[in-house]
C-alpha angles and dihedrals in degrees: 000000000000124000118245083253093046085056094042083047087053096047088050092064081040073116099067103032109117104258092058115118098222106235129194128196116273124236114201090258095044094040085059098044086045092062077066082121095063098069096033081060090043082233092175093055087047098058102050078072100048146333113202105266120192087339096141107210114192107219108197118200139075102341142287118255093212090188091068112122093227088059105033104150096356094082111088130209094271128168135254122228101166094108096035130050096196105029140034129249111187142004093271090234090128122087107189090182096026089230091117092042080042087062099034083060093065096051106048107355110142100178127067089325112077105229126212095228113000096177085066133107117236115206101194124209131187129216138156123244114216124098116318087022089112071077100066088035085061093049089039084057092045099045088045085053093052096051105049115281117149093182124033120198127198126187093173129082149177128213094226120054117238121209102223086048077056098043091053089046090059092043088057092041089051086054100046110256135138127230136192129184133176116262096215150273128252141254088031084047132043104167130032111288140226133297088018088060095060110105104261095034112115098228108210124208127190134251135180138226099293093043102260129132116271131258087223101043123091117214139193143144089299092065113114100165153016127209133175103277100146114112093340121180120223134137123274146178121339094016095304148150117223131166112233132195122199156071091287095065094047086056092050088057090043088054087045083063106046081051096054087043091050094047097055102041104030084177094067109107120215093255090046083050094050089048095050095044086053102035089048089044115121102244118237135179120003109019106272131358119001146173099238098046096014097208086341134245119004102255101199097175083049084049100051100038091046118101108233079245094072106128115245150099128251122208123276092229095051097046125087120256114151118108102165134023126201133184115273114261092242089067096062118108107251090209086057094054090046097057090045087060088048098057093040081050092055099035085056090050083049103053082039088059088050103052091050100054084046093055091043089052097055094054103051078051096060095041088054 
């Protein structure tokens, strides 16, 4: 178990872990060129047709500084467990290294940072990132779900799945929630990370300005989607504009559009979101569904203007499909499982002893 200082020590390289978009400081020039992404998403068209409102989106990650200017009154009282695996301490509206407010921005910012969808609501909630941190992550989904979120959105990984990480991800797919995650960067990633990689989860991949795959983005089967996510400008700690690349940036814009998606049809189910975000997806690459692209570019004006009834098929690993959860194996008491052995043991001798005297009974009968 790590120390309060050894977790504060993670959350400070949050920076450098693999699912980290890498972000610069902005100058003017290189902040505008960076919105590249708003009109390549047609965001203003979008947005004509909705923005997100009251949508509350859970952004899990470093922290959200809700005193940025680009989030004043769209940051919510959330909860820290980045000192803790199992409980929160704090409202996880601080962000030490600005990757978490980053991604809020992209989501809901309303000031110089075009947000996806402005009108939303942003719970923040705060983890660390080193090893066991899956851990906090798990507790991070089932506290957002709890309290209210209807999208999560997660721009951290691990390369080995946790099952309490899976567990959480069931619990938020059994209460309708979607969740997407980043797929990874390389070099620090070669293959899709957890917990993009659980059934259910929308793994997210990144592209750049003129629609290609990113040299940073892994990519595999379990890809479902691709967003802009190559030199994006977004805030960032202490009031500031940075440009990011990765994989994290591309899922932010992804969660900006479930939210917009949620907020103008409330009677979409997760499952009936995940279907309209790939269906309405611009294809790219190999005809269909791919493992570089996945369906292709998120399409937010295609998604909001398509019927439910719109023919197609979404991927099996980004649907839904959870209807119970239960606690991993790993977790059961083996002294409870011993003494469970032991009462099945008796009852059998038991039922032994009785059949015996039965049979032993029936023959002094039948000799009588």
């Amino acid at each position: 178990m790590r120390t309060t200082a050894q977790r504060a020590s993670a959350l400070a390289v949050l920076t450098i872990t693999m699912l980290m978009s890498s972000a610069l400081p902005a100058r003017a020039d290189d902040f505008s060129d960076g919105q590249w992404y708003a009109s390549a998403l047609r965001l203003s068209q979008a947005q004509q047709l909705s923005k997100g409102a009251d949508v509350i989106v859970a952004v899990i990650d470093s922290g959200v500084d809700a005193s940025h200017p680009d989030l004043s009154g769209s940051v919510l009282s959330g909860a820290d467990f980045s000192t803790s695996s199992s409980t929160s301490s704090g409202d996880g509206r601080r962000d030490a290294i600005g990757h978490g407010t980053g991604m809020a921005s992209l989501i809901a910012g309303h000031s110089k940072t075009h947000g996806v969808a402005p009108a939303a609501k942003i719970l923040p909630v705060r983890v660390g990132t080193a090893e066991g941190d899956s851990i906090a992550t798990g507790a991070g989904i089932r506290w957002a779900v709890d309290h209210g979120a209807r999208v999560i959105s997660i721009s951290l990984g691990n390369s080995a799945p946790d099952p309490r990480e899976r567990v959480a991800v069931e619990y938020a797919l059994a209460h309708d929630v979607v969740i997407i995650a980043a797929a990874g960067n390389k070099p620090e990633a070669s293959t899709v990370q957890y917990p993009a990689k659980f059934e259910g989860v929308i793994a997210v991949c990144a592209t750049d300005s003129k629609g290609s795959l990113s040299s940073h983005s892994v990519t595999g089967p379990e890809v479902a989607l691709c967003a802009p996510g190559e030199k994006v400008s977004h805030a960032g700690a202490k009031h500031g504009y940075f440009l990011g690349t990765g994989t994290s940036d591309a899922t932010a814009i992804v969660a900006g559009v479930a939210a917009l998606l949620r907020a103008k049809d409330p009677q979409l189910s997760a499952a009936d979101v995940i279907h309209r975000l790939t269906v309405t997806a611009t294809d790219r690459g190999a005809a269909g569904r791919d493992a570089v692209y996945g369906y292709g570019i998120v399409n937010p004006v295609d998604a909001l203007s398509a019927t439910s009834g719109a023919s197609a098929t979404a991927p099996s690993t980004a649907v839904p499909t959870a209807t119970s959860f239960t606690e991993p194996a790993s977790q059961s008491s083996p002294g409870l499982t011993l003494i469970r052995l032991a009462f099945l043991g008796c009852l059998l001798m038991v039922v032994i002893v009785v059949v015996i005297g039965v049979v032993l009974a029936i023959r002094r009968i039948s000799r009588s």
